[in-house]
C-alpha positions in Angstrom: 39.5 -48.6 33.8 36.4 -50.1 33.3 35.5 -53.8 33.3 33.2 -53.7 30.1 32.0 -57.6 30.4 30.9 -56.9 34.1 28.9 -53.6 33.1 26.9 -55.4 30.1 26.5 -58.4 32.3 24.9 -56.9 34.6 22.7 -54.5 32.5 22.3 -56.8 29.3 18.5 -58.3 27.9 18.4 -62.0 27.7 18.4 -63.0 24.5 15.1 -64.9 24.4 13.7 -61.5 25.4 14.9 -60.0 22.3 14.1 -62.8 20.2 10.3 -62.6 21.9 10.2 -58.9 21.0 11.9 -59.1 17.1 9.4 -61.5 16.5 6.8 -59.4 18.3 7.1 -56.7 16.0 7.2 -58.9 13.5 3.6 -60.3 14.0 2.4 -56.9 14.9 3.4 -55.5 11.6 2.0 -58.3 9.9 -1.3 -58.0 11.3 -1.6 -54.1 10.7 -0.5 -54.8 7.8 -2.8 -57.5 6.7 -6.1 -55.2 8.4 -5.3 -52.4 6.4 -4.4 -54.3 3.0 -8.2 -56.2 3.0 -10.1 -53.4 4.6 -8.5 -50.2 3.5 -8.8 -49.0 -0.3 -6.3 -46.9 -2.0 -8.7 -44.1 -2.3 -10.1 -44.2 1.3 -9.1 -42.0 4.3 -10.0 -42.7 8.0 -9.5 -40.0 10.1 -8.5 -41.1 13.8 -7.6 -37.6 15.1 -8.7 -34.5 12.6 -6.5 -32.4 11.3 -3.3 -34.7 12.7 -3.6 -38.3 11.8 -5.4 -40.8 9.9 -4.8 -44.2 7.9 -4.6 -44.6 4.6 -3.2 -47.1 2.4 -0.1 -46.3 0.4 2.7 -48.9 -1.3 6.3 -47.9 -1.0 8.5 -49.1 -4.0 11.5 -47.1 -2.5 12.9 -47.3 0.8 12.3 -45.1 4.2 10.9 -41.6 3.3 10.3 -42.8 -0.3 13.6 -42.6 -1.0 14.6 -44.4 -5.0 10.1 -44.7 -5.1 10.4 -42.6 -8.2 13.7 -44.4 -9.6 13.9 -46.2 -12.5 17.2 -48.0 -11.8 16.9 -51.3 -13.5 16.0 -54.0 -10.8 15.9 -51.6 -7.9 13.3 -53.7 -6.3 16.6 -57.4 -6.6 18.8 -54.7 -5.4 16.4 -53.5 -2.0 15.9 -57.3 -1.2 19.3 -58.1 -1.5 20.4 -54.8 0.5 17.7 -55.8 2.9 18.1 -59.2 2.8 22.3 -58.3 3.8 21.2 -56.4 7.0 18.7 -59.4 8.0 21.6 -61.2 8.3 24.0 -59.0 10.0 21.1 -58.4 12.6 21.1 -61.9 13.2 24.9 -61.7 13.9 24.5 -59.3 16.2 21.9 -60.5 18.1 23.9 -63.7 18.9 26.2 -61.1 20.8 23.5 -59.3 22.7 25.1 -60.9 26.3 27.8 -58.5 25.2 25.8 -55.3 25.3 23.6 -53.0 27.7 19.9 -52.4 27.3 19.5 -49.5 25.2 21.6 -51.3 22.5 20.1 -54.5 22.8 16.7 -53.2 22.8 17.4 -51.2 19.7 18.9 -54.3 17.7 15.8 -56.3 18.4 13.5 -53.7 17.4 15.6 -52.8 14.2 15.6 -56.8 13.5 11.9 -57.2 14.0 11.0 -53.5 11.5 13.6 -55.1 9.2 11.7 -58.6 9.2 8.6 -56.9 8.3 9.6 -54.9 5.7 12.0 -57.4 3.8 8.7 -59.8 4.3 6.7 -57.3 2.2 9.1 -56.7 -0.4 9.7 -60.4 -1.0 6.1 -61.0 -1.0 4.8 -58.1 -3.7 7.9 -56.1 -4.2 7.1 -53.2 -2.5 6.2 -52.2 1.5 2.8 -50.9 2.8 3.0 -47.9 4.2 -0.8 -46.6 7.0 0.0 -44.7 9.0 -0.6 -40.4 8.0 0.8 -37.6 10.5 0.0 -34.2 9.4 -0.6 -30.8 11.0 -3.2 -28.9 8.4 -1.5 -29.2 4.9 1.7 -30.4 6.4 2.4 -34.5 5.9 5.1 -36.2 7.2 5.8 -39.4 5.2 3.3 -42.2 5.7 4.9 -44.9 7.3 4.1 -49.0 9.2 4.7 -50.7 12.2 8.0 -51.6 11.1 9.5 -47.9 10.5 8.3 -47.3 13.6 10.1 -50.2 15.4 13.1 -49.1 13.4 13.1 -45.8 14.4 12.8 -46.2 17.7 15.3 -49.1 17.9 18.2 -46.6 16.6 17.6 -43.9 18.5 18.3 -46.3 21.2 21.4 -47.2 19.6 22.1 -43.8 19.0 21.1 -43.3 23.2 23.3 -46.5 23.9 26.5 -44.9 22.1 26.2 -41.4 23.7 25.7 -42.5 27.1 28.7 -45.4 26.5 31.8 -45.6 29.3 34.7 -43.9 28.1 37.8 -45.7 28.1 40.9 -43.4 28.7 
């Protein structure tokens, strides 16, 4: 048998930590956000590495991947915010329990909290998220992205990572 509140005990993130690094991506997002919005054009392209990556500057009406961008749903942007706005708060929830978890998990909510923050900040702000960030190999792009997917990303695979590598309980 094991003793689940000693395990997460021992192994947990305080939750100022994960407070300091929600907020953390936060501001980071913010910022690249806010460089890219009064420097970058629509039209312009700066390569950082040729032929793999470079920043543009792209608004996202849809969610991750594009996903609803083209739709013409009646209030789809009400319906994101208030989607978004519903997994703010169940973030917040969780974080309040993060005593309760090991660090892969509550690494991975703070990072999801933080990428959500930014996002839901840009879509309450013009309605839509913007997106900088271009990987590509040749003609090849994978969807341009922010600060926030990224955070987001990374923070559920570590919850994916936390769940796999979880004690079983027979």
């Amino acid at each position: 048998m094991v003793d689940f509140q000693l395990y997460n005990r021992r192994r947990s993130i305080p939750p100022w930590f994960a407070l300091i690094l929600s907020l953390s991506v936060f501001a980071l997002d913010r910022w690249s956000k806010h460089i890219v919005e009064t420097t970058v054009g629509f039209t312009d392209t700066i390569h950082i590495i040729p032929n793999f990556f470079d920043i543009v500057r792209s608004q996202n009406p849809g969610v991750a991947f594009g996903l609803f961008a083209q739709s013409n749903v009646p209030f789809r942007t009400t319906i994101l915010i208030a989607f978004s706005v519903l997994a703010i708060v169940i973030l917040a929830v969780l974080l309040t329990r993060i005593r309760r978890w090991d660090r892969p998990t509550g690494l991975g909510v703070a990072l999801v909290f933080g990428g959500a923050l930014g996002n839901v900040f840009d879509r309450l702000r013009a309605g839509m998220v913007t997106d900088f960030l271009d990987f590509y190999v040749g003609t090849h792009h994978w969807y341009t992205f922010n600060i926030a997917d990224t955070a987001i990303c990374i923070g559920a695979g570590l919850l994916i990572l936390s769940m796999l590598r979880a004690p079983h309980v027979t």
